[in-house]
C-alpha positions as CSV (number, residue, x, y, z in Angstrom):
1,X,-1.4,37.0,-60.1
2,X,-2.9,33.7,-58.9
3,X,-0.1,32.8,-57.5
4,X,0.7,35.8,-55.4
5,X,-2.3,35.4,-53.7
6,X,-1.6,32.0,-52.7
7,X,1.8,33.2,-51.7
8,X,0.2,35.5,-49.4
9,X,-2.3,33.3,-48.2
10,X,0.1,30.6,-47.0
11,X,2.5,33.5,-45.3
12,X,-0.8,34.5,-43.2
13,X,-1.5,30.8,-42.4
14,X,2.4,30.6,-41.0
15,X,1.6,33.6,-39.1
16,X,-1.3,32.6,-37.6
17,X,0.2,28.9,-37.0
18,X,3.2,31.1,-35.1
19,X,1.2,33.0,-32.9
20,X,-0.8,29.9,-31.7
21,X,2.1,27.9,-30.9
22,X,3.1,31.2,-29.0
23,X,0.3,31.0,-26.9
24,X,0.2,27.2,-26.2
25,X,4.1,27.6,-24.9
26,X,3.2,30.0,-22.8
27,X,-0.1,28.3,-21.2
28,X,1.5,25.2,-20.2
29,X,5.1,26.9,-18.7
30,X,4.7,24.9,-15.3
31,X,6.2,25.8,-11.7
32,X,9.4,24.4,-10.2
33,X,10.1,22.6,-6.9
34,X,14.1,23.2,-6.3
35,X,15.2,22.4,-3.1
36,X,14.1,21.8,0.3
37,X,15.6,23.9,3.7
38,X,15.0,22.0,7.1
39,X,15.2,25.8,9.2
40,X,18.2,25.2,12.5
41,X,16.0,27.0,15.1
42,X,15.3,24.8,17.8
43,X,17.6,22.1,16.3
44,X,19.5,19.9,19.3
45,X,22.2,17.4,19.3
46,X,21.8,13.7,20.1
47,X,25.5,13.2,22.3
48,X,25.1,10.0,22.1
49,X,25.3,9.4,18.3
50,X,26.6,13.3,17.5
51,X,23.4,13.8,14.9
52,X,20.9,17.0,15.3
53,X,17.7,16.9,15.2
54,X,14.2,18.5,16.7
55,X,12.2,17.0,19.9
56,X,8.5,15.1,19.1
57,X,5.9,17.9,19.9
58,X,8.5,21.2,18.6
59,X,7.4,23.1,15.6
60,X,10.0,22.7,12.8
61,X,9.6,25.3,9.8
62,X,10.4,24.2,6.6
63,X,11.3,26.1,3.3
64,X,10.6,24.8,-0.2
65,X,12.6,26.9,-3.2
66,X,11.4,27.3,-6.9
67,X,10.5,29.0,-9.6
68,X,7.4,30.2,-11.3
69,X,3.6,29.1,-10.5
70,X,2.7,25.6,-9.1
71,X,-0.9,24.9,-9.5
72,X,-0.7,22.1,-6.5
73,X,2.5,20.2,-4.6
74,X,2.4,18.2,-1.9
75,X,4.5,17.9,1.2
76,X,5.4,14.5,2.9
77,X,6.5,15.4,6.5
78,X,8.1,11.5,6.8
79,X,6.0,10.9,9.3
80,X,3.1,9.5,7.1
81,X,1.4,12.9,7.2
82,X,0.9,14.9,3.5
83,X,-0.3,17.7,2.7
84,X,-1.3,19.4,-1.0
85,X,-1.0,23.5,-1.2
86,X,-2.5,25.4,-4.5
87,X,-1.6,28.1,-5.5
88,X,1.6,28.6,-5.3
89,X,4.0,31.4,-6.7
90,X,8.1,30.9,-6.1
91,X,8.2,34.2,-8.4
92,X,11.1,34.2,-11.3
93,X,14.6,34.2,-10.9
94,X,15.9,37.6,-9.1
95,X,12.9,37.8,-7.0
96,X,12.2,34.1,-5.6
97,X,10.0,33.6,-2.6
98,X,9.7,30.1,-0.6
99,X,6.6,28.0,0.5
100,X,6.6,28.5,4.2
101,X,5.1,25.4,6.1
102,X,5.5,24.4,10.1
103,X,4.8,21.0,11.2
104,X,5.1,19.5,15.0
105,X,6.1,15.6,14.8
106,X,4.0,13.1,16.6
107,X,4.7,9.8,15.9
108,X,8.1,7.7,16.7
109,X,11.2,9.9,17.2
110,X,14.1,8.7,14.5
111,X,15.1,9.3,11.0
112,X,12.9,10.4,8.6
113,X,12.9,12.0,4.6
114,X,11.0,15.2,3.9
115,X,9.6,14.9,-0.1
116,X,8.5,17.7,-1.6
117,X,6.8,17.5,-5.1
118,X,4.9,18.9,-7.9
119,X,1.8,17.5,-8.3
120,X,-0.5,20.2,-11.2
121,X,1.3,22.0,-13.4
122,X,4.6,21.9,-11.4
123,X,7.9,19.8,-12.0
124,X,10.3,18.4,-9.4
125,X,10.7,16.3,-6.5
126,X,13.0,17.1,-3.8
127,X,13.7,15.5,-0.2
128,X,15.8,16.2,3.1
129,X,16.7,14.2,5.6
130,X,15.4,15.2,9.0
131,X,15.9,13.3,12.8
132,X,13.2,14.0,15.5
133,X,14.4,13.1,19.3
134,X,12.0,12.0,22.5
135,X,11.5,14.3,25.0
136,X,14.0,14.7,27.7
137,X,13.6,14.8,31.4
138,X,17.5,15.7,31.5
139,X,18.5,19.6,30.6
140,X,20.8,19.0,27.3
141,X,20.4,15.5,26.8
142,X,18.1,14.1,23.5
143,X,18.3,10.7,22.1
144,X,16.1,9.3,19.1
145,X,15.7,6.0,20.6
146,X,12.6,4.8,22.5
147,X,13.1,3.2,26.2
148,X,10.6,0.5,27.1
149,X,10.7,-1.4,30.3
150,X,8.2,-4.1,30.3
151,X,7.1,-7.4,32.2
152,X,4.8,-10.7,32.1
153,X,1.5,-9.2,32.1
154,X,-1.9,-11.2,31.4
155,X,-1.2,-11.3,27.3
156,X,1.6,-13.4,25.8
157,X,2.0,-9.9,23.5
158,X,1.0,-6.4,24.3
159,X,1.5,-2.9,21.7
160,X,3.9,-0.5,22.8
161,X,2.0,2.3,24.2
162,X,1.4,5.8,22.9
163,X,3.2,5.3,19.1
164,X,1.7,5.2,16.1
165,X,1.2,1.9,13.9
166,X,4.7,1.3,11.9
167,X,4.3,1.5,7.6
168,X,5.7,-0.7,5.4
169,X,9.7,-0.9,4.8
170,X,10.5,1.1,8.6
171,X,13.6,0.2,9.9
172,X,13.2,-0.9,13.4
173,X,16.3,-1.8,15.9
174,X,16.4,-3.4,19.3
175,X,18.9,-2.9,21.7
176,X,18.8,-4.6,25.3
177,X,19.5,-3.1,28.2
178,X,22.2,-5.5,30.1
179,X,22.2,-5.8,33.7
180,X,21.5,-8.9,36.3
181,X,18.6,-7.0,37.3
182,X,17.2,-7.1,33.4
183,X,15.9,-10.7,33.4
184,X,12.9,-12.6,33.7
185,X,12.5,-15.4,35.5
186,X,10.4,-18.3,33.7
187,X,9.4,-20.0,36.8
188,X,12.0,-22.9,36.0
189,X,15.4,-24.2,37.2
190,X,18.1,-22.1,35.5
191,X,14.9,-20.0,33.4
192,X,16.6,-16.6,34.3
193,X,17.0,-15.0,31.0
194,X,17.7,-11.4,29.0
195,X,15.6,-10.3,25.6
196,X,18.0,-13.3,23.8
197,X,16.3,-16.2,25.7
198,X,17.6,-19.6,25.7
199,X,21.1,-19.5,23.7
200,X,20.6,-21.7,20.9
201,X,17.2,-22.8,21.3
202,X,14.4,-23.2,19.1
203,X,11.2,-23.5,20.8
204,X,8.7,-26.3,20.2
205,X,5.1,-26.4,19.3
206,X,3.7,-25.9,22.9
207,X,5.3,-22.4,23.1
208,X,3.0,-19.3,21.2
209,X,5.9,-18.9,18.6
210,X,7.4,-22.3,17.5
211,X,11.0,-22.0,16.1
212,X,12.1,-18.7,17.7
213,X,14.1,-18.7,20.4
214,X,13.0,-20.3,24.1
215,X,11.7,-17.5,26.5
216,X,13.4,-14.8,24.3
217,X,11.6,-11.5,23.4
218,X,9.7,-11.8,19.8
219,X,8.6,-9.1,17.7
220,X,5.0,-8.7,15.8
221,X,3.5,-6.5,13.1
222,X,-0.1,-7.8,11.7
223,X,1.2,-11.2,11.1
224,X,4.9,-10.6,10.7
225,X,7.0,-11.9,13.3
226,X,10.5,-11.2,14.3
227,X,13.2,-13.0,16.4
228,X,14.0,-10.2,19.2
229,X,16.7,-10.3,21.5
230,X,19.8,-7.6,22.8
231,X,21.3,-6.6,19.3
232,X,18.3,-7.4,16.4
233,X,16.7,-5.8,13.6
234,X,13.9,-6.1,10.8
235,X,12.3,-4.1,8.1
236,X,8.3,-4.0,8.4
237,X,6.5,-5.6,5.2
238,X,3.2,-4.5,6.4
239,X,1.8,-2.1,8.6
240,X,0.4,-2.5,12.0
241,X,1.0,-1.8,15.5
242,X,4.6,-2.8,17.1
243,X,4.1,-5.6,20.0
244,X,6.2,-7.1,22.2
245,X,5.8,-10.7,22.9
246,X,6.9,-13.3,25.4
247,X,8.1,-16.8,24.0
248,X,7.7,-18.7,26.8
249,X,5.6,-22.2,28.1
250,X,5.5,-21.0,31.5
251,X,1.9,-19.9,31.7
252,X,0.2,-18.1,33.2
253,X,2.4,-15.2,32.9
254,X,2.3,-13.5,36.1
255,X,4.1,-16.1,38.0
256,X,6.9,-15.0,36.0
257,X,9.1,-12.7,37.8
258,X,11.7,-9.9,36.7
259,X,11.6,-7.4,33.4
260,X,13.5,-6.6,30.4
261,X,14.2,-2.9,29.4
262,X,15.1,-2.1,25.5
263,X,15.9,0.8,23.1
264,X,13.7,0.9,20.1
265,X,15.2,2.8,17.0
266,X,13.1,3.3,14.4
267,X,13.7,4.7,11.4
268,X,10.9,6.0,8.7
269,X,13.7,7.4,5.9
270,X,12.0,4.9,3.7
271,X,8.8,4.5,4.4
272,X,6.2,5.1,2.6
């Protein structure tokens, strides 16, 4: 008889054990984040490098695909620019609905990578790559690249104007635009020169960037500095603004005569 009861007893214990791990299960099922869709409306074509993408200032909608209920995820735009949602409910399979967000890009045209990720209950982590273009002044034609046309002012460097500060590990590439026009003039015998400077030339101590190039174009970010020229390129290892910088002795810098003109790329797909 004793031992029927304690028979029974354990049976109700595995019951009640059963029912609780039941209900744990079932608290802590989290949401999903699938997949990311970059929606084509207002997408346009870059003819020069045959890639789409959307013009800086144009609202692009995005749609993120799951399943169940996220507490919170977050959305990186690629452009340094996050933002969390709560809340949200994909629904179950059959009956899926996305997270609907718009975003207008500000910052440098280029490559970027849209992340989207669960942050509270909710699993995944999903990106798409995306490519925002400059504004055009021509009907049909878009490019991601940046045009600056610059001369000696009063500084030795100056920022580019009306960009954003680069992040850490950005992508940036320099082009030069050629022409005999496209030179500056170091106020010296045979000192005409393009973005490369002084062919094979390393500047000495009484020139602002020692080692680099003579009268060439130099790059800075915070305290990085970059050998510039018609075809170069550098990854950013700190943030800050992008400068452009004349290597030259020939001071002060407005008796220098001429201008360079170059096509900044950058490209954010892996910044931070």
């Amino acid at each position: 008889m004793k031992q029927k009861k304690i028979a029974r007893h354990g049976w109700r214990l595995l019951c009640t054990a059963a029912v609780v791990a039941t209900v744990l299960i079932e608290g802590c099922s989290f949401g999903r984040v699938d997949s990311i869709e970059v929606l084509p409306t207002g997408r346009k074509l870059d003819l020069d490098r045959n890639v789409y993408g959307f013009v800086k200032g144009d609202l692009v909608e995005f749609q993120m695909w799951g399943v169940g209920k996220c507490t919170k995820a977050r959305l990186n735009f690629g452009d340094g620019v996050v933002i969390y949602e709560d809340n949200i409910d994909f629904g179950e399979a059959g009956a899926i609905m996305p997270w609907v967000v718009k975003h207008s890009y500000q910052g440098w045209a280029g490559p970027k990578t849209i992340m989207a990720e669960g942050v509270t209950n909710c699993r995944g982590r999903v990106t798409a790559p995306i490519r925002i273009f400059m504004p055009s002044n021509t009907f049909g034609s878009y490019r991601e690249d940046f045009q600056l046309a610059f001369r000696p002012g009063s500084l030795v460097c100056e920022p580019v104007p009306n960009v954003p500060p680069l992040r850490p590990n950005t992508l940036v590439n320099i082009t030069g635009n050629s022409g005999p026009r496209l030179r500056i003039n170091f106020n010296c015998i045979f000192c005409s020169f393009n973005p490369d400077g002084e062919p094979g030339s390393r500047a000495p101590n009484n020139f602002p960037f020692p080692g680099l190039r003579k009268y060439s174009l130099v790059l800075r970010v915070g305290t990085q500095l970059e050998q510039g020229g018609m075809n170069e390129s550098f990854i950013t290892r700190q943030s800050g603004p992008l400068e452009v910088c004349f290597n030259t002795d020939s001071l002060p810098l407005l008796d220098n005569t001429g201008a360079w003109s170059i096509l900044i790329v950058v490209d954010e797909s892996n910044a931070p």
